[in-house]
Structure formats: C-alpha cells, structure tokens
N, CA and C atoms as a LAMMPS dump frame, in Angstrom:
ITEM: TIMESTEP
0
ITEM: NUMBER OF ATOMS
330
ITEM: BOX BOUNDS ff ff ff
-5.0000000000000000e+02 5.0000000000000000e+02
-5.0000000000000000e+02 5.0000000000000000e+02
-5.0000000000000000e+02 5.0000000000000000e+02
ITEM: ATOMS id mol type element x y z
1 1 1 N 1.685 423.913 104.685
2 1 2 C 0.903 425.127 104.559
3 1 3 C -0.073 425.281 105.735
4 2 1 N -0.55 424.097 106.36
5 2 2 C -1.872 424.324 107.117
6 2 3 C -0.955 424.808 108.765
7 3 1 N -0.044 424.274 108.92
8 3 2 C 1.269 424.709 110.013
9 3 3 C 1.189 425.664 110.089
10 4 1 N 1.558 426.653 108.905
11 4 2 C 2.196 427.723 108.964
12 4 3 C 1.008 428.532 109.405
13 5 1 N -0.126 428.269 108.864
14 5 2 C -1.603 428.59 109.104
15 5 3 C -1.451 428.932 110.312
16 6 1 N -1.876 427.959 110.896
17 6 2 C -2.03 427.647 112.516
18 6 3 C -1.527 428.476 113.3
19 7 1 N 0.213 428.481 112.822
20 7 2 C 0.94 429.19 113.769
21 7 3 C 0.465 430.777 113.321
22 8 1 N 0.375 431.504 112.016
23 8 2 C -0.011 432.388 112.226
24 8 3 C -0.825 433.126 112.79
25 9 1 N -1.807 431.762 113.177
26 9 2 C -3.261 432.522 113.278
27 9 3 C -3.183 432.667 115.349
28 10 1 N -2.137 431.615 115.989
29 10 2 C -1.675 431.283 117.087
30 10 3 C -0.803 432.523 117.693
31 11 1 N -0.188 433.156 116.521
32 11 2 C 0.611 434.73 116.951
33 11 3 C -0.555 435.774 116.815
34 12 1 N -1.302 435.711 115.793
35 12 2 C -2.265 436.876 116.025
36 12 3 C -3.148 436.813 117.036
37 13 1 N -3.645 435.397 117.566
38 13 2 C -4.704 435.559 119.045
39 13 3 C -3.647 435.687 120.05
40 14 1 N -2.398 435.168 120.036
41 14 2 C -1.438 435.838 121.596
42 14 3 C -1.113 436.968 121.502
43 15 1 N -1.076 437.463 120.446
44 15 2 C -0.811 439.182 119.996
45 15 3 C -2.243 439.603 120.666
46 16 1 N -3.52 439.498 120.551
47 16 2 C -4.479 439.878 121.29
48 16 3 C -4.558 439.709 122.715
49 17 1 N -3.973 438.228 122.82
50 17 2 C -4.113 438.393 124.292
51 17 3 C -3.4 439.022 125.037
52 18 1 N -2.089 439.186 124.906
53 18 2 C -0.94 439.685 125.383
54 18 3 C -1.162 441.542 125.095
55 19 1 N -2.081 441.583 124.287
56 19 2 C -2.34 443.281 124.497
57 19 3 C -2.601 444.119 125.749
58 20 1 N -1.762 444.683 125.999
59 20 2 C -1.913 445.352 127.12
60 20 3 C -3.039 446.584 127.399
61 21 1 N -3.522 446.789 125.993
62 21 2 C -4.894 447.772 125.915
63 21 3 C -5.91 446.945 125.908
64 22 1 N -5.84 445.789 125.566
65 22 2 C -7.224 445.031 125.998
66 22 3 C -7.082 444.356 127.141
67 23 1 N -6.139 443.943 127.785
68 23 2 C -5.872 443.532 129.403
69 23 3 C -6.517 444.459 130.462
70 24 1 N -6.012 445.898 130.186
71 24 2 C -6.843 447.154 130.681
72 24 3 C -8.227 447.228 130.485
73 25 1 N -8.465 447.126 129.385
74 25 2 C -10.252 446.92 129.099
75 25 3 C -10.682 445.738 129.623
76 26 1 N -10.179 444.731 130.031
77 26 2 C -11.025 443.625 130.502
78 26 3 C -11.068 444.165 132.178
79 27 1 N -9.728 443.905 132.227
80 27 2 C -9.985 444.546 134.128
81 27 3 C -10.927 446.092 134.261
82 28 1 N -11.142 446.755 133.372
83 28 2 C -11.895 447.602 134.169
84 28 3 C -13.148 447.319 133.405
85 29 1 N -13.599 446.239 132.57
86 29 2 C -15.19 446.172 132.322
87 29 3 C -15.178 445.081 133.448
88 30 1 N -14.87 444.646 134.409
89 30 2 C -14.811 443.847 135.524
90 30 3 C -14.994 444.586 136.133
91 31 1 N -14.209 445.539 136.228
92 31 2 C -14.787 447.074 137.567
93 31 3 C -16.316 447.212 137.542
94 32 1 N -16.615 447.857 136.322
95 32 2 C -17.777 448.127 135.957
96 32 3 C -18.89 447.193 136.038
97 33 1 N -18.778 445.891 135.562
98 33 2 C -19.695 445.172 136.311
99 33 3 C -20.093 444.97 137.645
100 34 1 N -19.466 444.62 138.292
101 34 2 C -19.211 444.811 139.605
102 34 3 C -19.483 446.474 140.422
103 35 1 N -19.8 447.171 139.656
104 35 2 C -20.079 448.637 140.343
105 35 3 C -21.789 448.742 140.249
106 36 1 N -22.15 448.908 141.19
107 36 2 C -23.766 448.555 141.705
108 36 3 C -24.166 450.028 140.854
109 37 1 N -23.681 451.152 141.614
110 37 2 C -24.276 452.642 140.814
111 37 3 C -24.165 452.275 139.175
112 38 1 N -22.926 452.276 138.338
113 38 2 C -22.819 452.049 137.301
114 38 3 C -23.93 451.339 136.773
115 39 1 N -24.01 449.929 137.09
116 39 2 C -25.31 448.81 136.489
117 39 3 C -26.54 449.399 136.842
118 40 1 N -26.787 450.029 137.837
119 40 2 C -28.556 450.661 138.301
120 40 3 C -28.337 451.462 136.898
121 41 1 N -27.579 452.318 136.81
122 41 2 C -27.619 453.437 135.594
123 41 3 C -27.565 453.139 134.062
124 42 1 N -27.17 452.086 134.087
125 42 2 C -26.837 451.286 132.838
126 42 3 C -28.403 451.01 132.575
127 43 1 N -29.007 450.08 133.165
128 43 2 C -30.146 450.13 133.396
129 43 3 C -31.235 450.41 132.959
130 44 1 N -31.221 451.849 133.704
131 44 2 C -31.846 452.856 133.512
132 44 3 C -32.277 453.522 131.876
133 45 1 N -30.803 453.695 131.895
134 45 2 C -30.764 454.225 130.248
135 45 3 C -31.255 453.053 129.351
136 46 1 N -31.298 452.191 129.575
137 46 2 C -32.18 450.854 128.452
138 46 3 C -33.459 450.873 128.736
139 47 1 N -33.756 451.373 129.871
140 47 2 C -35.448 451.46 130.149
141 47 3 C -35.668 452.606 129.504
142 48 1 N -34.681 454.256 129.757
143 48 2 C -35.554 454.728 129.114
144 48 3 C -35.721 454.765 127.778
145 49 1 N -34.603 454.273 126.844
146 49 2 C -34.282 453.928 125.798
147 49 3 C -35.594 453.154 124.829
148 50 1 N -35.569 452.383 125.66
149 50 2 C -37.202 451.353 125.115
150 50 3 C -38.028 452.741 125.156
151 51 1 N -38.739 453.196 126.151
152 51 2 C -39.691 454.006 126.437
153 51 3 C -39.841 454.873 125.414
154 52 1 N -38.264 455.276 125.141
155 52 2 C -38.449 456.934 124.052
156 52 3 C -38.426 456.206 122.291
157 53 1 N -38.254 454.684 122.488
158 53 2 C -38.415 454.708 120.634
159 53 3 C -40.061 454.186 120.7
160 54 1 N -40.598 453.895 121.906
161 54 2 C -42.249 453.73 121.851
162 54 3 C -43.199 454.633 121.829
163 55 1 N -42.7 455.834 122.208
164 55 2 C -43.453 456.891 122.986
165 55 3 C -42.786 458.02 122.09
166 56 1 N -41.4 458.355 122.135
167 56 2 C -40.976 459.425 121.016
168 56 3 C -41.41 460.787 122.148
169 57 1 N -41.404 460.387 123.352
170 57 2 C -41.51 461.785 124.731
171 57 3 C -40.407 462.536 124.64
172 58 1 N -40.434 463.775 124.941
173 58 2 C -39.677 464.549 125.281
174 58 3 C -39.222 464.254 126.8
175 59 1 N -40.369 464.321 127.506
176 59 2 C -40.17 464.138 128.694
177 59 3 C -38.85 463.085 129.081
178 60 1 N -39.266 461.83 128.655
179 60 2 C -38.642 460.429 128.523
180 60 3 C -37.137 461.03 127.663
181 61 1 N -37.336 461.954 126.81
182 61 2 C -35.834 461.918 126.233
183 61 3 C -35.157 462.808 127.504
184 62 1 N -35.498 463.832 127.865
185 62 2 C -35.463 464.712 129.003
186 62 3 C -34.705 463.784 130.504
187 63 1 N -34.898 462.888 130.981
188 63 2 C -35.095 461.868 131.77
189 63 3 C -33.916 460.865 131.438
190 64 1 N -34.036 460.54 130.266
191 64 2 C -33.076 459.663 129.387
192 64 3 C -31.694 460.532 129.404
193 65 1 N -31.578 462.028 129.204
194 65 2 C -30.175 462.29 129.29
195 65 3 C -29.726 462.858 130.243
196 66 1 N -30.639 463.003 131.655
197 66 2 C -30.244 463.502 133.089
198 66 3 C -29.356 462.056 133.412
199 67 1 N -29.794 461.242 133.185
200 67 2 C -29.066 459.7 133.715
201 67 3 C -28.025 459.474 132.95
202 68 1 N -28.155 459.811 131.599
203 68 2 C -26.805 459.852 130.58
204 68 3 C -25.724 460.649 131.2
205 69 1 N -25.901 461.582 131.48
206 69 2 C -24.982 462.298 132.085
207 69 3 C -24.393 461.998 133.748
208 70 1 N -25.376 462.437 134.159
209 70 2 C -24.699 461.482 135.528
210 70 3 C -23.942 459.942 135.521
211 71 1 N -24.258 458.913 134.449
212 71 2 C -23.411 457.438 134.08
213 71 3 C -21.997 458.633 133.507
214 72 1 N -22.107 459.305 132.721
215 72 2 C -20.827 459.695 132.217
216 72 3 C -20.179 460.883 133.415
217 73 1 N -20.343 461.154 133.986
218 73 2 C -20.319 462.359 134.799
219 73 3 C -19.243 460.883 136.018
220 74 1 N -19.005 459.666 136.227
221 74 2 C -18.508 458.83 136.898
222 74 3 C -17.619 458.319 136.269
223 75 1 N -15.75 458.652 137.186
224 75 2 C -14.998 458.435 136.023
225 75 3 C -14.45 457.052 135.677
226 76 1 N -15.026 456.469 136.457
227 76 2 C -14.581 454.74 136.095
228 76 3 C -15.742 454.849 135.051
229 77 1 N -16.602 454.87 134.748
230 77 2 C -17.125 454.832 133.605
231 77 3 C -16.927 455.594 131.982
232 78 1 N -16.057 456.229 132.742
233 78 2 C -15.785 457.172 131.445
234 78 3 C -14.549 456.649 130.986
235 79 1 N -13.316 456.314 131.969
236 79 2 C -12.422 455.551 131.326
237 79 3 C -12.823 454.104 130.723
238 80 1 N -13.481 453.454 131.029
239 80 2 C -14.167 452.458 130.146
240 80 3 C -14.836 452.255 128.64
241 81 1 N -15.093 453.44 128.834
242 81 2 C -15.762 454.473 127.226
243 81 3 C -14.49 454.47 126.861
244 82 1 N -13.321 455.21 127.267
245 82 2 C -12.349 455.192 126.71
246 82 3 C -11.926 454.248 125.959
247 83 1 N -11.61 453.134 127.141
248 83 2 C -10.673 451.679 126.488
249 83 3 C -11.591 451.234 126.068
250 84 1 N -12.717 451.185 125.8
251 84 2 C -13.944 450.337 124.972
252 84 3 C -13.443 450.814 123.709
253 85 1 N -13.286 452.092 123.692
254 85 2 C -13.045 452.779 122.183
255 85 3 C -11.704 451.965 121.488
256 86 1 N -10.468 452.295 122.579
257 86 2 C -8.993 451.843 121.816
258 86 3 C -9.166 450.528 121.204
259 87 1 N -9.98 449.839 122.198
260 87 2 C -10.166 448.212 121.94
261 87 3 C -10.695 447.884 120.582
262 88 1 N -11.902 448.65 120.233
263 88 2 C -12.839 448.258 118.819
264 88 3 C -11.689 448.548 118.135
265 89 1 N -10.873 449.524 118.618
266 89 2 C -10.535 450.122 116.943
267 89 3 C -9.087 448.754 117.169
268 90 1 N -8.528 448.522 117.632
269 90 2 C -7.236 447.351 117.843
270 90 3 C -8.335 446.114 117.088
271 91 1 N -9.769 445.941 117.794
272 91 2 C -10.348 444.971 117.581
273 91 3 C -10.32 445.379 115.769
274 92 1 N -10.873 446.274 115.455
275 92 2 C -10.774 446.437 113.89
276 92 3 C -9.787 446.09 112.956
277 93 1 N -8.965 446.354 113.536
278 93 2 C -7.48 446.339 112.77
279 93 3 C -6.768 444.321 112.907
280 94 1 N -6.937 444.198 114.092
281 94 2 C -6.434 442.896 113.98
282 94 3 C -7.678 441.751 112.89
283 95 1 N -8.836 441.946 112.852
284 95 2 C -9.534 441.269 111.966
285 95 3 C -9.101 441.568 110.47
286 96 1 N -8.969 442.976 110.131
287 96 2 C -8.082 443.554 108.623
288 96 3 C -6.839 442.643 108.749
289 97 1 N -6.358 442.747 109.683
290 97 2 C -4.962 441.591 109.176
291 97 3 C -5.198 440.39 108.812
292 98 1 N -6.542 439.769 109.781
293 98 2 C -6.252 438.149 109.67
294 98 3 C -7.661 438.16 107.833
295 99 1 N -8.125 438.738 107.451
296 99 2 C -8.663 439.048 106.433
297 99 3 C -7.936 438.881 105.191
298 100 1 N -6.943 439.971 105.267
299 100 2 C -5.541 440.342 104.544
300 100 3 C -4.623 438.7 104.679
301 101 1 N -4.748 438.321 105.486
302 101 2 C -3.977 436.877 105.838
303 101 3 C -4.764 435.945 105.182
304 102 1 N -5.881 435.697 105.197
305 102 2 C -6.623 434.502 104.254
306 102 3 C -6.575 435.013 102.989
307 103 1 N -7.027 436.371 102.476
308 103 2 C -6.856 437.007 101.19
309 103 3 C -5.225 436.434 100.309
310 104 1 N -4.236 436.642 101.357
311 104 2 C -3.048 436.769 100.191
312 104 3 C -2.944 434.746 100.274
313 105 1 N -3.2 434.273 101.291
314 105 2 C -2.983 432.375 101.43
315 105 3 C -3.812 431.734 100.324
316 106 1 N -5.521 432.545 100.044
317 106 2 C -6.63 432.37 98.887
318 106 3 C -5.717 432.652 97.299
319 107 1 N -5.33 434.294 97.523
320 107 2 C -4.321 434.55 96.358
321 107 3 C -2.966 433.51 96.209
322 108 1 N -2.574 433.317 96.478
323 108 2 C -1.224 432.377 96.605
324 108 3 C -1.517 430.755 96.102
325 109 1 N -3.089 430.37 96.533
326 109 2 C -3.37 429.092 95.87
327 109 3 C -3.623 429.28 94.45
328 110 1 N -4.357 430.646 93.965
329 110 2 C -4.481 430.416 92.434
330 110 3 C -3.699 430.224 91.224
C-alpha cells in the first residue's frame, strides 16, 4: 500500500513538473525578476500600498494606480498575470486530486 502511495504521489509531482503551463510560468517569472523597470514598479506599488492602508489618501490612492497601470500597461508583465492565473488554478486542481487521493486511501482503510 505505502508503494503504491509513493508512486502515486511520484506521478502527480512529475505531472506538475512536466506541465508545460507551469514551465511557461517559471521561465517568464524569471523574466520578470530579472526586468529592472518591472521590480522598480513592483516596488513602488508596495510602498504605495503601505502608505494608502496608513493614511487612507486619495492622493496616495491616485499615485498608487498611475503606477498600477503603467506595471500593467508592460506586456511581459501582463502575460505573467496571465500564467500566474492558469497556474493557481492547475495549482488548485492538482491539490483537489491529491486530497481526493488521501480521502478515498483514509476511506478504503475503514
């Protein structure tokens, strides 16, 4: 039983790794690190982020989404938003399986 375990649990992380939508998301959150404009802007938006839940400014929110937009307004960043997205939701679904996988192995001992 603990074999069969193993190996299942050994196909569902090469099934992750071998994903070709998260292969894409890793190489381009590598882009993105590596992109100097991107990280200044990234940045940015966490500074003003702090600022506007201390302060509650307009100004600061004002400020906060001129930079929001210009980070999204850059399309290596926007395809990243993208595959960030496909990824959670693959990321969602493969945890429901391995969930569903201890659930019915838990059911099966009683």
């Amino acid at each position: 039983m603990e074999e069969k375990l193993d190996n299942t649990l050994e196909e569902l992380i090469n099934s992750f790794n071998e994903d070709e939508d998260f292969q894409e998301y890793f190489r381009i959150r590598e882009k993105v690190k590596n992109n100097k404009e991107i990280m200044e802007l990234v940045e940015k938006v966490k500074k003003f982020q702090k600022e506007l839940v201390k302060t509650g400014s307009e100004d600061i929110q004002k400020e906060l989404d001129a930079v929001l937009s210009k980070l999204e307004s850059i399309p290596l960043y926007d395809t990243y938003n993208k595959k960030l997205a496909i990824a959670n939701q693959k990321n969602e679904l493969l945890v429901k399986e391995v969930n569903n996988f201890f659930q019915s192995v838990v059911n099966n001992k009683n």
